[in-house]
C-alpha positions as CSV (number, residue, x, y, z in Angstrom):
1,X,20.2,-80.6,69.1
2,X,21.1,-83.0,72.0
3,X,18.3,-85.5,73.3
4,X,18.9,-83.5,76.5
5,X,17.3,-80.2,75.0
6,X,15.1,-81.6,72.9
7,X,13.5,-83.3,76.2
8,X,13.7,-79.4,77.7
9,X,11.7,-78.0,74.9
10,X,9.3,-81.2,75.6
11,X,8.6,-80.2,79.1
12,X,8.3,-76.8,77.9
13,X,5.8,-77.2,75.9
14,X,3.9,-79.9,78.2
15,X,4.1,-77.1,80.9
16,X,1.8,-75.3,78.5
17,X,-0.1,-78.0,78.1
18,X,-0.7,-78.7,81.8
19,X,-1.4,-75.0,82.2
20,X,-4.1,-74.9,79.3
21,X,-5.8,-78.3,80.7
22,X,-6.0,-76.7,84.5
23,X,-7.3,-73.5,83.3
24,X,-10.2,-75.1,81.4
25,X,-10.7,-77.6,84.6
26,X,-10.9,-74.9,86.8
27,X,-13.8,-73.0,84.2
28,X,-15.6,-76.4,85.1
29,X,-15.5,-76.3,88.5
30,X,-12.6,-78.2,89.3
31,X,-9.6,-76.3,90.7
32,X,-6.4,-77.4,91.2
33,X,-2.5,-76.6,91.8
34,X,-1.3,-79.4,89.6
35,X,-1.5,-83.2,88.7
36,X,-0.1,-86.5,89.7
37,X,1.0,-88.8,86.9
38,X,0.9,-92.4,88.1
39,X,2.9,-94.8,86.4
40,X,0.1,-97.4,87.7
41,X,-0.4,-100.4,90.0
42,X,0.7,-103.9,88.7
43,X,-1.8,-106.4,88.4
44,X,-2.3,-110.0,88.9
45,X,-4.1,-112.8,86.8
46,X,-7.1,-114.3,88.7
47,X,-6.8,-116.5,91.5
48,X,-3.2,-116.2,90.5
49,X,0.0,-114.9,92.1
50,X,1.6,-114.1,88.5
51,X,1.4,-110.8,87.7
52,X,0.0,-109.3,84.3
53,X,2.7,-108.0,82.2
54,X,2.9,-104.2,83.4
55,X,3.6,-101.1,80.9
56,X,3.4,-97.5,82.5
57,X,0.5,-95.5,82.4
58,X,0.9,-93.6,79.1
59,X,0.7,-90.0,80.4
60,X,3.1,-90.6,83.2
61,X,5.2,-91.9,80.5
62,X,5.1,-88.3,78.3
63,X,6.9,-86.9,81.3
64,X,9.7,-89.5,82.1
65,X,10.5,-92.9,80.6
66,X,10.2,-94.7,83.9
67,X,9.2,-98.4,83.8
68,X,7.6,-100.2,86.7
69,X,4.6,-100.1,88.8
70,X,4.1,-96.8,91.0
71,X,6.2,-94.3,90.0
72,X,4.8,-90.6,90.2
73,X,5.4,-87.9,88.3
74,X,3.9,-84.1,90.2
75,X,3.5,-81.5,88.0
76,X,2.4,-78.4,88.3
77,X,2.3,-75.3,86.3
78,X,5.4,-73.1,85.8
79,X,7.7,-75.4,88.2
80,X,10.1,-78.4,87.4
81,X,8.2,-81.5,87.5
82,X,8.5,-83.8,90.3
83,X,9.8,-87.3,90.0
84,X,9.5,-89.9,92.3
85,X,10.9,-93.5,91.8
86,X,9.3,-96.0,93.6
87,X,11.9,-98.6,94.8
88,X,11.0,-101.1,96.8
89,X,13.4,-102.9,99.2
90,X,13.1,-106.8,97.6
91,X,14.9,-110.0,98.1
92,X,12.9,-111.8,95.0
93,X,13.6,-109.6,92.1
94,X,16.7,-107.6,91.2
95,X,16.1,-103.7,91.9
96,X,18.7,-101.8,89.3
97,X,19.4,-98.3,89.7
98,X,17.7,-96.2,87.1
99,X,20.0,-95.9,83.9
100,X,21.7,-92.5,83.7
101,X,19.7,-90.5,80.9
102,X,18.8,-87.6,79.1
103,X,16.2,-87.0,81.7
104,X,17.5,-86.7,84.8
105,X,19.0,-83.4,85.0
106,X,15.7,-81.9,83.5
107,X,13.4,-82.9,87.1
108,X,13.6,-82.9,90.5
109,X,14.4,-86.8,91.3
110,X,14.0,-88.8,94.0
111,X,13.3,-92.4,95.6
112,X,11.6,-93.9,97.9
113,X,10.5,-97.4,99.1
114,X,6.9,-97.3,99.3
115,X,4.0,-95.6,97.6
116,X,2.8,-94.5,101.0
117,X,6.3,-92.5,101.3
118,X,5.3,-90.3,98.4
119,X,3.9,-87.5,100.1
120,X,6.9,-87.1,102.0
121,X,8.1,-85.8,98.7
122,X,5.4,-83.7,97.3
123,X,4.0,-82.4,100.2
124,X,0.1,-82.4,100.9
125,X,-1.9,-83.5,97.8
126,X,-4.8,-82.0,98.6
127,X,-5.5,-80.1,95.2
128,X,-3.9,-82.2,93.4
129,X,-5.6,-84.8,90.5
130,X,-4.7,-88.2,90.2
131,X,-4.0,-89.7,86.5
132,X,-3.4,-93.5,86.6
133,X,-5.2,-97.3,86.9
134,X,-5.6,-97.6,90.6
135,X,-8.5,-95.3,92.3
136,X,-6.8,-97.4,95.5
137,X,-3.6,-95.6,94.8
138,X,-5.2,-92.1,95.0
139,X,-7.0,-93.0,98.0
140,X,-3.5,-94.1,99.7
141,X,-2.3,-90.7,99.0
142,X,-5.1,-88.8,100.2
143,X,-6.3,-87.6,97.0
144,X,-10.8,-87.6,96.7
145,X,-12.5,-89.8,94.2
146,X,-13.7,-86.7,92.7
147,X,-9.8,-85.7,91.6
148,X,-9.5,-89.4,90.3
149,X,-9.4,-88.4,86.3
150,X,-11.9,-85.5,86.3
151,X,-13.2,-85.5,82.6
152,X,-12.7,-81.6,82.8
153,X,-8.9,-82.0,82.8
154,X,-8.7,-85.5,81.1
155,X,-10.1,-83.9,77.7
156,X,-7.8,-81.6,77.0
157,X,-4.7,-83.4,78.3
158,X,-5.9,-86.1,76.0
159,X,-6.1,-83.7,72.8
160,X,-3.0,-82.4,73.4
161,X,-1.4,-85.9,73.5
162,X,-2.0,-86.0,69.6
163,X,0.7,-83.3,68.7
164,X,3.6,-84.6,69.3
165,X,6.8,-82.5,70.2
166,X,10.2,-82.7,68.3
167,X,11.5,-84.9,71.4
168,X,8.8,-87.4,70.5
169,X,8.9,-87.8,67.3
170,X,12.9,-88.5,67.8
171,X,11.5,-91.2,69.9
172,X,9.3,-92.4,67.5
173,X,11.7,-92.4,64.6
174,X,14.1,-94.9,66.8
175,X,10.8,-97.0,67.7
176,X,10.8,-97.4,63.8
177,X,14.2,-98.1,63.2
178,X,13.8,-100.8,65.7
179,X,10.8,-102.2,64.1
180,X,11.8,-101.9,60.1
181,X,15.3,-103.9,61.3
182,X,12.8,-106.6,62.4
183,X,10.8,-106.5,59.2
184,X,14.0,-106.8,56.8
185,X,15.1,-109.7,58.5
186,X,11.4,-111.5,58.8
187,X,11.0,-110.9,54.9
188,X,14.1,-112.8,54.4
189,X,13.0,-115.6,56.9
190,X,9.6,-116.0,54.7
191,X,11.5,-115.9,51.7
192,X,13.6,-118.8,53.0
193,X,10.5,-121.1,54.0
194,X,10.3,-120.3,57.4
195,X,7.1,-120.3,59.7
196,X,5.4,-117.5,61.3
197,X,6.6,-118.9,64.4
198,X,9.9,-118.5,63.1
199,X,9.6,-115.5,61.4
200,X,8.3,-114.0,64.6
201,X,11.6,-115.0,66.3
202,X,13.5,-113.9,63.8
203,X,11.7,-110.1,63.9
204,X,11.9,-110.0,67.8
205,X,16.1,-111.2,67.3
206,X,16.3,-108.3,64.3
207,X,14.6,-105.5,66.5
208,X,16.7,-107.0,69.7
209,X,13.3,-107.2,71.4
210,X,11.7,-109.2,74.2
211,X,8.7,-110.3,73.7
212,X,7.1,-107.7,76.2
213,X,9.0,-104.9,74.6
214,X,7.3,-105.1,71.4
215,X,4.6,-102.4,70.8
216,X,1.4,-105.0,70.7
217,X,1.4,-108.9,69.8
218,X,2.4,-109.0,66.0
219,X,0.6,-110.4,63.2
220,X,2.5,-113.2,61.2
221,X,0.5,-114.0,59.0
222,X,1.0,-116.8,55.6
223,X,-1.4,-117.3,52.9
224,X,-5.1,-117.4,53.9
225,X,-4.9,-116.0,57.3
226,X,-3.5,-112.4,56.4
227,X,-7.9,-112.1,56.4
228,X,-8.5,-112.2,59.7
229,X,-7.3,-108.6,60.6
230,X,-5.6,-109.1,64.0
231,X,-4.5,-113.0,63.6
232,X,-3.2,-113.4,66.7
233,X,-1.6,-117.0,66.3
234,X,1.7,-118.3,65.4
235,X,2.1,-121.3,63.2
236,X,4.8,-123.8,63.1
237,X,6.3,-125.7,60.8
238,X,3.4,-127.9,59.7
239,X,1.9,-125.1,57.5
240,X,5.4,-123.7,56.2
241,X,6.6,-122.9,53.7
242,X,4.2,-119.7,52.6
243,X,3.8,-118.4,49.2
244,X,2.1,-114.8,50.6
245,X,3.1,-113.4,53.8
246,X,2.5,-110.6,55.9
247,X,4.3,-109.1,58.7
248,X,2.4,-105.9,61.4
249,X,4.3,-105.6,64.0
250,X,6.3,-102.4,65.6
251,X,8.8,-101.5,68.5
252,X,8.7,-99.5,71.5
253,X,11.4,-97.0,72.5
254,X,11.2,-95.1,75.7
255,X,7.4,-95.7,75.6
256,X,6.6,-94.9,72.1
257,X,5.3,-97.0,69.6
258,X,6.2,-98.1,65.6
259,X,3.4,-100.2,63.5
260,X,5.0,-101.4,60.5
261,X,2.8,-103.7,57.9
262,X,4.5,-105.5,54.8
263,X,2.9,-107.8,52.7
264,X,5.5,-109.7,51.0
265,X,4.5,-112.3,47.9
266,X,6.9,-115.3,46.2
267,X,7.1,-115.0,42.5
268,X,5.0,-118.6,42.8
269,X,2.1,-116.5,44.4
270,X,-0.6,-115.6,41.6
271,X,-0.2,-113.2,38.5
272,X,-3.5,-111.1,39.9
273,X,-2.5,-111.2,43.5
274,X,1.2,-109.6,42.9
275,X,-0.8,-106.9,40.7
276,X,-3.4,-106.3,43.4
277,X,0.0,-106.0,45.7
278,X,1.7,-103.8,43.8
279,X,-1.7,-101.5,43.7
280,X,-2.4,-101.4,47.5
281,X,1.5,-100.0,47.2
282,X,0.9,-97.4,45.4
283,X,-2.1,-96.5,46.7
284,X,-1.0,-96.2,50.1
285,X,1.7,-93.9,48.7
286,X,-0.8,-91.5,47.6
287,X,-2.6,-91.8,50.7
288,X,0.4,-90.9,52.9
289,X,0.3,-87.9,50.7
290,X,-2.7,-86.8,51.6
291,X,-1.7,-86.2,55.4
292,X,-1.7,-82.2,55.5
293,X,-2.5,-79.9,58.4
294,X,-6.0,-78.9,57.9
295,X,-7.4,-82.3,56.4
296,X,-10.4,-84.3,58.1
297,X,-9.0,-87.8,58.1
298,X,-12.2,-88.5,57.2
299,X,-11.1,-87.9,53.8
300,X,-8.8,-89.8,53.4
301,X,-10.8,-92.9,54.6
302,X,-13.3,-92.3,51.9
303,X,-10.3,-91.6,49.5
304,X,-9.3,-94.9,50.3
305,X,-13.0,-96.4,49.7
306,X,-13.0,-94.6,46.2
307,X,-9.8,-95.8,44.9
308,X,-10.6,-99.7,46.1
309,X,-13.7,-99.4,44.2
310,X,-11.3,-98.5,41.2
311,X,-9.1,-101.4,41.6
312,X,-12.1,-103.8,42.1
313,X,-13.5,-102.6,38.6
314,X,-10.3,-102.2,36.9
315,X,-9.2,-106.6,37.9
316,X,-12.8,-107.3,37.2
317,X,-13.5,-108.7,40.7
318,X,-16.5,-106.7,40.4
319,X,-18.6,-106.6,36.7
320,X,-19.7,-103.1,37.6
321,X,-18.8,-99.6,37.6
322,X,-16.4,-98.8,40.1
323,X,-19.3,-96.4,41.7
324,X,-21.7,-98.6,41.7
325,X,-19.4,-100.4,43.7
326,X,-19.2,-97.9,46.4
327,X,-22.6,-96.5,46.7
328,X,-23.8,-100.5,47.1
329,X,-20.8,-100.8,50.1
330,X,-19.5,-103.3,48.2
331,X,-16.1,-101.9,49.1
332,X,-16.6,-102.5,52.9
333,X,-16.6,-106.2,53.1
334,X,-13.2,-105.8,51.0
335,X,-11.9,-102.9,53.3
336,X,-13.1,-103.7,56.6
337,X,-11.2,-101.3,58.7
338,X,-10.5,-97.9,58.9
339,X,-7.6,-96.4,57.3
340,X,-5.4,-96.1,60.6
341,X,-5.1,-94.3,64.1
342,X,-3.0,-92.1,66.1
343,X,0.2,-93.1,67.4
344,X,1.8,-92.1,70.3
345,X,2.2,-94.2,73.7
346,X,-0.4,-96.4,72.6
347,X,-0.3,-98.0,69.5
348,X,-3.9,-96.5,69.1
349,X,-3.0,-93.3,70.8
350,X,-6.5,-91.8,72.9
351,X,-8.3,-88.6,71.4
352,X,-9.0,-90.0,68.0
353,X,-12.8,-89.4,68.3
354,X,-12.5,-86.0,70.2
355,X,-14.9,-83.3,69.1
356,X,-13.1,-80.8,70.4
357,X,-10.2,-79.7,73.1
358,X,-13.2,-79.7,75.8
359,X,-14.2,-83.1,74.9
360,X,-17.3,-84.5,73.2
361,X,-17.7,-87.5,71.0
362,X,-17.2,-87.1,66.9
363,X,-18.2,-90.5,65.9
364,X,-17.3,-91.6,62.4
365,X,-20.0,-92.4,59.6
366,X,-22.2,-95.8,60.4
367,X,-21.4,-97.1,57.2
368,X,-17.2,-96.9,58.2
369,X,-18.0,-97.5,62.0
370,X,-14.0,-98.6,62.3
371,X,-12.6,-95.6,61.7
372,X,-10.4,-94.5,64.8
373,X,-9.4,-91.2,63.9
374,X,-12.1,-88.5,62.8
375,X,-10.2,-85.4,63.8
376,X,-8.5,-82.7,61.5
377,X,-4.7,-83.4,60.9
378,X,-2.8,-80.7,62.6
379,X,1.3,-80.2,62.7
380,X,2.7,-82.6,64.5
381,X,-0.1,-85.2,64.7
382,X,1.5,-89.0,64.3
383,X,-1.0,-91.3,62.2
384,X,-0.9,-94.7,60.4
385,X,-1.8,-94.7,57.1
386,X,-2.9,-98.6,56.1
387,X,-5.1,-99.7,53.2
388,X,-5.7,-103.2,52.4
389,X,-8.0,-105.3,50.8
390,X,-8.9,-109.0,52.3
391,X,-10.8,-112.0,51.3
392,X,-12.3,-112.8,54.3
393,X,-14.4,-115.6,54.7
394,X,-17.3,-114.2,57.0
395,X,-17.2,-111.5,55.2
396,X,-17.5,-112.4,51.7
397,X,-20.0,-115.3,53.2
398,X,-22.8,-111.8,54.7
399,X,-21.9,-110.5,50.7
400,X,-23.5,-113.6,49.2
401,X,-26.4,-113.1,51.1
402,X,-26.9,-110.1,49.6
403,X,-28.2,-108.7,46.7
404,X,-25.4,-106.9,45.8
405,X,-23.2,-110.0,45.4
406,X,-24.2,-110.3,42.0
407,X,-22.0,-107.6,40.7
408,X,-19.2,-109.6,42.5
409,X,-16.9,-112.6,40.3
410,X,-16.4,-115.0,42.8
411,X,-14.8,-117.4,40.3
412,X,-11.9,-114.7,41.0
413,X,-12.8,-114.1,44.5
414,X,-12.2,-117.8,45.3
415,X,-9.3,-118.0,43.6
416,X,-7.5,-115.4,45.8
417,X,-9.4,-116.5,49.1
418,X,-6.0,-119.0,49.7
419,X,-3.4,-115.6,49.4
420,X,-5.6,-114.1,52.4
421,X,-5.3,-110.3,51.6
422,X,-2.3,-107.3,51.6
423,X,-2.2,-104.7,54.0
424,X,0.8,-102.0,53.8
425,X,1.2,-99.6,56.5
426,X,3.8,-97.0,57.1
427,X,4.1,-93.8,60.1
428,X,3.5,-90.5,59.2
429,X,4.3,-87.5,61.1
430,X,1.7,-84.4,59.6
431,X,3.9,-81.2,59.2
432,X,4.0,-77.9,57.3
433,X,6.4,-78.9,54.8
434,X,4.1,-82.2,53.8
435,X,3.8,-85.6,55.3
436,X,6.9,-86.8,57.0
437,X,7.3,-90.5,56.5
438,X,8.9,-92.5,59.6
439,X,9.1,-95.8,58.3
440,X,9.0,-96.0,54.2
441,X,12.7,-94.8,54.4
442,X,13.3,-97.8,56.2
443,X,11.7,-100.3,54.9
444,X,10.2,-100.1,50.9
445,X,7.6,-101.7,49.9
446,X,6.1,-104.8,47.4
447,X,5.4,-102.4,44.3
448,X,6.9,-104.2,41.1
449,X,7.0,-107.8,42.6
């Protein structure tokens, strides 16, 4: 099937979407003809005349893969959506024409040189909700504060952004072909000595990516800083060479988002480290199998819990029973996080917490209040499936404070505090025939080092 009618069948089915989201506005009160998608209104740093790096809105980008600041997408139920490019006349930046794409024939599409020329194109918007950053915006095209993202249509429309179409998750499997490229390359860069500054470089050159085209700023991480869970800096050469390294970083492609993690380990790095690798492999492979249509992610969060407790008793970093080790949350300071999100637009794609297609809040457990994800896995739901286990020094400092600590080792704690921690994550699309694994394909991981 070309891209062309696999985007067709997407605005088909978004068509149902938008239908089903008015309908249920309208039950609350709120009635409309359709909904304006803005791309968003570019922003500047304080006191500054530098703007902040702009991404379109993510709903506007579901519709059309647009980039730039107030672009509009009207749609309305049963009719061809309505695209309007914003195109300012400029002397200081270049304005290209948009790309000829699989798109285009799809909408009605038009330009214009000003947001305020908008309505010219869509007509009144006087029933008409606004979806974007910029109340300002809706205000300029006449549209009330009480149409600025009414929670009666944002809830649904945000529930149905976690299935994904068949035009997506084509999308999605090029944003993680971009990103594995980058990983192969970066292993081979920390295998050769190289920094995380230069390993970064070498990732963005792999994955032919700008900085800003990457899907959030990735972790390069050697040795003891793989603990601190987003490491956000970049090292040069004055802490190079590495003996433990790992890479989370992903790709964008037409808005959509990879998130790729790799822990890689030199034969130099410790006997009990490479076998603690080689676990946190295997168990994510058993965890990507449990991604079925039906399943509370829940459960696989806790599954995840109950088979770290098992490796903590089984390399005698803890000197009890591997339930004792869970039931004292002794596994939490070792598995901080939850087990991985939706993925979409956003890295952490919205809706993860939804109760239900009306809204509502279904907050995860206290005890595992990281968790992003609490729904049921349908067909066609896009998750990350990442378990780890860290040596993290605030953390394991709050353990020794407590009682529990003394069913911990530390002689073999501190021993692996300098390797940081491993992390492996891969993207898995939920469908009838099992879990569909975007990125393993592409990129294998540690087990066996």
């Amino acid at each position: 099937m070309t891209n062309a009618s696999l985007y067709q069948q997407h605005l088909d089915k978004l068509d149902t979407y938008l239908t089903d989201a008015i309908d249920r506005a309208g039950r609350k009160g709120v009635h409309l003809d359709g909904v304006l998608f803005h791309a968003g209104r570019e922003r500047y740093y304080h006191s500054d005349d530098q703007p902040i790096h702009f991404r379109s809105g993510p709903h506007f980008m579901r519709y059309v893969p647009l980039h730039g600041p107030e672009h509009c997408v009207l749609a309305r139920p049963g009719k061809r959506p309505l695209v309007v490019r914003v195109a300012p006349r400029d002397f200081w930046y270049e304005l290209t024409a948009a790309p000829a794409s699989y798109w285009q024939d799809a909408v009605d599409y038009h330009e214009v040189s000003s947001l305020s020329a908008v309505p010219t194109i869509t007509g009144p918007l006087s029933r008409v909700a606004y979806v974007g950053n910029s109340p300002a915006a809706a205000a300029e095209l006449s549209i009330t504060d009480q149409l600025v993202e009414p929670e009666a249509l944002m809830a649904p429309l945000a529930w149905h952004r976690g299935i994904k179409t068949e035009h997506e998750i084509e999308l999605l499997t090029v944003a993680a072909q971009k990103g594995a490229a980058g990983h192969r390359v970066a292993r081979k860069a920390f295998e050769s000595g190289a920094s995380e500054r230069e390993i970064y470089w070498a990732f963005l050159e792999a994955a032919d990516l700008l900085d800003q085209e990457v899907s959030f700023d990735p972790i390069c991480a050697l040795d003891e800083k793989i603990s601190i869970l987003h490491y956000q800096n970049k090292r040069g050469r004055d802490t190079a060479p590495g003996k433990v390294f790992m890479l989370d970083a992903g790709a964008t492609h037409d808005g959509y988002c990879s998130d790729i993690t790799r822990t890689w380990a030199l034969d130099s790095a410790s006997k009990l480290y490479r076998s603690l690798l080689a676990s946190i492999d295997a168990l994510e492979r058993d965890l990507v199998g449990m991604v079925t249509p039906g399943r509370p992610y829940l459960e696989i969060h806790l599954e995840a819990h109950r088979r770290v407790s098992l490796l903590l008793a089984e390399t005698g970093l803890v000197t009890t029973s591997a339930e004792e080790a869970l039931e004292t949350g002794v596994t939490q300071t070792f598995l901080p996080h939850g087990i991985g999100h939706h993925l979409g637009l956003q890295v952490h794609d919205l809706g993860g917490h939804q109760e239900s297609i009306d809204g509502g809040r279904l907050a995860p457990p206290e005890e595992h209040s990281f968790l992003r994800n609490t729904r049921t896995l349908e067909v066609g739901h896009v998750v990350t499936i990442e378990p780890g286990i860290y040596f993290c020094g605030v953390l394991l400092d709050e353990l020794r404070a407590r009682p529990e600590q003394k069913i911990v080792d530390w002689k073999l704690v501190d021993e692996l505090i300098p390797c940081g921690g491993v992390r492996i994550e891969d993207d898995v699309v939920c469908t009838n025939d099992g879990p569909m694994d975007l990125t393993r394909p592409l990129i294998q991981g540690p087990r066996g080092l």
